[in-house]
N, C-alpha and C positions, 0 to 999 in steps of 0.2 A: 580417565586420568584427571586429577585434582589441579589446580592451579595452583603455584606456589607461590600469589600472593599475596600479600600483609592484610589480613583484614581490614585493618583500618584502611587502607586503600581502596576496600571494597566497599568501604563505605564514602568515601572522596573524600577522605581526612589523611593524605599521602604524608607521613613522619619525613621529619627535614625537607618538606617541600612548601608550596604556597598553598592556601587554601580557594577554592573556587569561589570569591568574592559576590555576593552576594547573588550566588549561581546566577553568576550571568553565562556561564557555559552551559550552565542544563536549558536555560531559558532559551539560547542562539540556536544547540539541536531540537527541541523540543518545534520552534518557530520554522529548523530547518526539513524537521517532520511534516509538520504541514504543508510545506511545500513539497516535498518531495509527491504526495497522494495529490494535490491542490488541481493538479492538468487532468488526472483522473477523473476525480470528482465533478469537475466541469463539465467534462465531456458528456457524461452520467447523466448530470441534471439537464443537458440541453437537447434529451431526446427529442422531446414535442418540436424545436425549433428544426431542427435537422427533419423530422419529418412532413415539417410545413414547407422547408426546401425542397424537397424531393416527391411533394405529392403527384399522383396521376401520374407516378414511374416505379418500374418493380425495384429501382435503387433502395425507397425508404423499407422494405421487408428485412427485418430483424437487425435496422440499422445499430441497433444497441452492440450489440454483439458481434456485430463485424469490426466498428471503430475501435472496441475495446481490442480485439485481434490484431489490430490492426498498428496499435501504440504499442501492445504489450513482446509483441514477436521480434521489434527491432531491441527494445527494452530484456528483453530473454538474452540475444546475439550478444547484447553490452555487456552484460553482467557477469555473463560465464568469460567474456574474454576479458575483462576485469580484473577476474578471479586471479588467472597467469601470466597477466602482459599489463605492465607500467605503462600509463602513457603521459606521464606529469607528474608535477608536484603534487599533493593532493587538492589542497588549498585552491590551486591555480588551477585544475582541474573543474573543480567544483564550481571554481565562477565563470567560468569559460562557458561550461554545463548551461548556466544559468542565463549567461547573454546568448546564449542560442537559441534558448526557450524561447526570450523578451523577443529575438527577432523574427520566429516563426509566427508568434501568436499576433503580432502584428497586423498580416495578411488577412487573419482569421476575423481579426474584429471587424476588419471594410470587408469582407465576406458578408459577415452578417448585416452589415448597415445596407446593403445596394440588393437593388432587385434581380433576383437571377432565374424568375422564373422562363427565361430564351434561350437558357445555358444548362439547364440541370443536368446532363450528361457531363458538363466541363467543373458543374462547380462538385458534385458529386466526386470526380475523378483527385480535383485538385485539393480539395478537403483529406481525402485519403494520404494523398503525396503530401500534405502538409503533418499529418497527425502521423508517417510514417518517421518525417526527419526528424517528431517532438520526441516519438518515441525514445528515439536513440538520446535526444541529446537528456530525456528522463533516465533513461538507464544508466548512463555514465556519472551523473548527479547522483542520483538513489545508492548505487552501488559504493559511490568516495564515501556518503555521507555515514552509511551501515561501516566504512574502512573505518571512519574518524571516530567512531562511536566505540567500537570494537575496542579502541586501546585504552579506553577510559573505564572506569568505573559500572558495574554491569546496570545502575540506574541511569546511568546517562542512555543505555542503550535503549532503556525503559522511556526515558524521555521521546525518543525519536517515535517509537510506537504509539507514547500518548498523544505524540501531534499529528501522526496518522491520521486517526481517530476524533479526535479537534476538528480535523479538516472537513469531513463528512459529516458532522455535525451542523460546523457553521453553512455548510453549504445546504444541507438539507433545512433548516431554519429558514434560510433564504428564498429557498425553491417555496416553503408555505408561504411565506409572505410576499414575495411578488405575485406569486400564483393569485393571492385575494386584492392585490392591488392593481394590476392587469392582466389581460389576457394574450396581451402582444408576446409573442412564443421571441421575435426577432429581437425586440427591447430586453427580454430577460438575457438572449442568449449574449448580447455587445453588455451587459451588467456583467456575467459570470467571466466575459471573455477579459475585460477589462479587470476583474477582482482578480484575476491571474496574472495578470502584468504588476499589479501593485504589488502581490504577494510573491512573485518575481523580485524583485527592485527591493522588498525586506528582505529578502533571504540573502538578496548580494551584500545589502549593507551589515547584517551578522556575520557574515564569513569576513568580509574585512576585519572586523573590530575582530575576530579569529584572531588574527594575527598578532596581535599585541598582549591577547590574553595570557598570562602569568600560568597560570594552571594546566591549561593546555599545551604552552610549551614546554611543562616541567614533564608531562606524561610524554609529549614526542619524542621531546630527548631520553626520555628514560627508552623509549622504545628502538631509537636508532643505536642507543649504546648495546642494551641485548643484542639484538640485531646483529652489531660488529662484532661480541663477542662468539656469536653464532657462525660467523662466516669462516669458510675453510679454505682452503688451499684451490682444490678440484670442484667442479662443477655440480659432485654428485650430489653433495648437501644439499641442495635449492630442490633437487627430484625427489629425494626422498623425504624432503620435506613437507612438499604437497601432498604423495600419498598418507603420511602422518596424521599433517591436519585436517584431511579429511576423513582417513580412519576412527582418528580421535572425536570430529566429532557429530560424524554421521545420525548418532541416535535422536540429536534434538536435530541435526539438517532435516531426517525425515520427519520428523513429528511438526515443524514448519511446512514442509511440502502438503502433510494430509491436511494439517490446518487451514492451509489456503485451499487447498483443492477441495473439499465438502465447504467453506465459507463461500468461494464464488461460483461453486453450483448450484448452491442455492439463493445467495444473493449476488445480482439482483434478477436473472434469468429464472428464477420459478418464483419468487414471492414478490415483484412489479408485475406479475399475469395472476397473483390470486385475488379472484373477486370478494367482493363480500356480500353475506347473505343476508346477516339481520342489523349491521351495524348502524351504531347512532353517527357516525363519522362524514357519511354519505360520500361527496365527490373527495374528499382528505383522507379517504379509506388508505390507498395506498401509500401517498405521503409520510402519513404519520406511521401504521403500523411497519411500513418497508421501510423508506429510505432515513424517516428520523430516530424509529423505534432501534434497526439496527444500530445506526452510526453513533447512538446517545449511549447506550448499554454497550458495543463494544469499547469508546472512549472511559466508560466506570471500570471495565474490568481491568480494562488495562491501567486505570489509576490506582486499583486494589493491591495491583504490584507491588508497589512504591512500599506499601506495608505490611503485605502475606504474601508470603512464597511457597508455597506447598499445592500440589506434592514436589520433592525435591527432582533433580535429571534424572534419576534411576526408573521413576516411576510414571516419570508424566506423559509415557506414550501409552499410558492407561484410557485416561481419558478420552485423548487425541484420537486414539481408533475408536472409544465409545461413540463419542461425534457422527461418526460414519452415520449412525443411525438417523441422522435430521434428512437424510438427503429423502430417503422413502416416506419417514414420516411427515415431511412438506408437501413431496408427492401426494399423499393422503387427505390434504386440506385441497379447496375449490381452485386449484389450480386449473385456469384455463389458457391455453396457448393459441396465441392471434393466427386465427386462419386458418386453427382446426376445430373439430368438434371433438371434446372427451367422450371419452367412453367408456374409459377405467371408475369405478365406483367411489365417489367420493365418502372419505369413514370420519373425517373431521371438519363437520360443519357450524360449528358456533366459533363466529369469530372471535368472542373472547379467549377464547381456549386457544385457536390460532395466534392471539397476539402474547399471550402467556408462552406460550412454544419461542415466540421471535424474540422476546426479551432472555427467555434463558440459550437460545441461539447466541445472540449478542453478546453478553456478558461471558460468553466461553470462550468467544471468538478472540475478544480483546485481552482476557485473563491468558489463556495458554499460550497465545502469541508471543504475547509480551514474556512471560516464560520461558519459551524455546529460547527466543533471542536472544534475552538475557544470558541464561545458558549455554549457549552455543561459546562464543569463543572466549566462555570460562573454562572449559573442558581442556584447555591446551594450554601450552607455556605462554608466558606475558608477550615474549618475543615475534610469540604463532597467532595471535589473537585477532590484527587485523586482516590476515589470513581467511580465517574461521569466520568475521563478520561477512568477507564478501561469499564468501560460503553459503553462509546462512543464506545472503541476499539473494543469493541467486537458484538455489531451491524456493524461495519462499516467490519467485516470481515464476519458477517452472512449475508450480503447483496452481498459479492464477493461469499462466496460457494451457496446463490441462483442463484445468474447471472449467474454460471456457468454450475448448474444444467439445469436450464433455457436453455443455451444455445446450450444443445444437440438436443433440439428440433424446433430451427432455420430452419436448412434445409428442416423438412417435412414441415413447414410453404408455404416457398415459389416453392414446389416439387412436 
């Protein structure tokens, strides 16, 4: 189904309205994109610290991958109920979201400053219970902000994707350079733990200044008048409205789902364990080819948006299922998994060739994302839109806790 809105509106140039002043609204979502991945990415980078916490206990065995599970599963639970149940303003939502985070991640940082190697069962435990409540109060965050995004203009939606992508960039830059300026795993982790709080505390102060925004109010109102004019008498409209907007716009929800689901099976659970065999990179092998090589190239694709859009909805689950293909052919490169020995035959062993693979990995990742999203609740009426974004949102998060599921069984694959 076509949207029947104004082009020009799709372009943020809304007739008889204000114009987005010197996009300070793409800027506020774009800053509030990066925050929404920012706790992820943290988490991500502060493997080594966590397994310095937990050394000489079977706790640190595939701590990666458990914490990821372990944010994302309350983050799953938020999104979908999101989807069908109001729980605030949005606005007021969002920051509320926000000061939860600022309170949890508090504990975290005196986690990491104090010695607990007397405790590791307790601090092990309560790391978990802490990254469980982040979880949730990420997912009620993530999911408003994909709502807020949804009723504006389909670059704005673009926007939040490119600061996704920002986020894991600046973090992974970071992860090289304290990496060659110390070795202290605990200083780096009270750095990232702390870069969180700040980027917390920015995100609160763009959603206020939300508020006053001229452009954004011109589009909320536009959205609560459809809205009224949508409403009926009887209950049934709101029910068969759900089934609609997801009828409507199922084709890119699933092409978000496989997009994430072959992206986080492969990163970062099969290419943070592939070695390298002849590189000149040496100990930055992984660094650069995985965590900056991905995060730098999905951030370009997803800015190529901004200016190419093709293939149009009709076609882009072309692609999206070609993708599938990286998941074996990464299997195929020196993938080794900690605490087994392979035994599957390695067919891709020049690492340049593997890092050529991760660049065009990346840059797919960030392009078709950004794509789906876009896409997604343009497929439905203006009225059904922010609907459709929390749609999207929450496929595009049940496609991370499958990939992740998924990828505990990597190792016996090639084992």
């Amino acid at each position: 189904m076509e949207s029947d809105r104004d082009p020009d509106i799709e372009k943020g140039t809304p007739p008889n309205g204000p114009s987005d002043k010197w996009k300070l609204l793409y800027l506020i979502l774009l800053i509030n994109g990066v925050g929404t991945l920012w706790v992820w990415n943290t988490v991500l980078m502060s493997e080594n610290y966590f397994m310095d916490k937990l050394s000489g206990t079977d706790y640190g065995t595939g701590i990666v991958l458990k914490l990821m599970l372990v944010i994302q599963i309350p983050n799953f639970i938020i999104q979908w109920a999101n989807v069908f149940f109001r729980f605030g303003k949005v606005r007021t939502f969002a920051i509320t979201s926000l000061i939860a985070q600022l309170c949890i991640f508090i504990p975290t940082v005196v986690f990491a400053g104090i010695d607990s190697s007397g405790w590791k069962g307790a601090f092990y435990w309560s790391t978990l219970g802490l990254l469980l409540c982040l979880g949730m109060a990420v997912g009620f965050y993530q999911n408003t902000v994909f709502g807020i995004a949804a009723q504006l203009p389909q670059n704005y939606m673009g926007a939040v994707i490119i600061g996704n992508n920002i986020s894991g960039t600046i973090n992974s830059l970071v992860e090289i350079i304290f990496s060659a300026i110390s070795p202290d795993n605990s200083a780096k982790a009270i750095f990232y733990f702390m870069s969180a709080v700040l980027v917390i505390l920015l995100c609160l102060l763009t959603l206020v200044l939300l508020h006053n925004n001229r452009f954004y109010s011109h589009y909320r109102q536009e959205f609560k008048r459809r809205q009224k004019d949508e409403e009926t008498v009887s209950g049934r409209k709101t029910q068969i409205q759900y089934w609609h907007v997801i009828k409507t716009c199922y084709p890119q929800c699933q092409n978000i789902f496989l997009i994430m689901f072959v992206t986080l099976t492969v990163f970062p659970a099969i290419q943070m364990n592939v070695a390298s065999i002849n590189s000149w990179m040496g100990k930055w092998f992984t660094q650069i080819t995985c965590f900056l090589t991905f995060n730098l190239t999905a951030f370009l694709g997803a800015l190529i948006t901004s200016w190419v859009q093709w293939p149009g909805p009709e076609y882009l689950w072309i692609p999206v299922w070609l993708r599938i293909l990286f998941i074996p052919i990464f299997l195929f490169c020196n993938y080794q998994p900690k605490g087994l020995t392979r035994t599957a035959p390695i067919f891709i062993s020049i690492d340049w060739v593997y890092w050529i693979i991760g660049i065009l990995f990346g840059l797919s990742q960030g392009y078709f994302s950004s794509l789906a999203m876009m896409y997604g609740p343009k497929t439905v009426k203006p009225e059904e839109q922010s609907t459709a974004g929390k749609f999207c949102g929450a496929f595009l998060i049940s496609g991370i806790i499958a990939a992740i599921a998924f990828s505990f069984a990597l190792p016996l694959i090639v084992s």
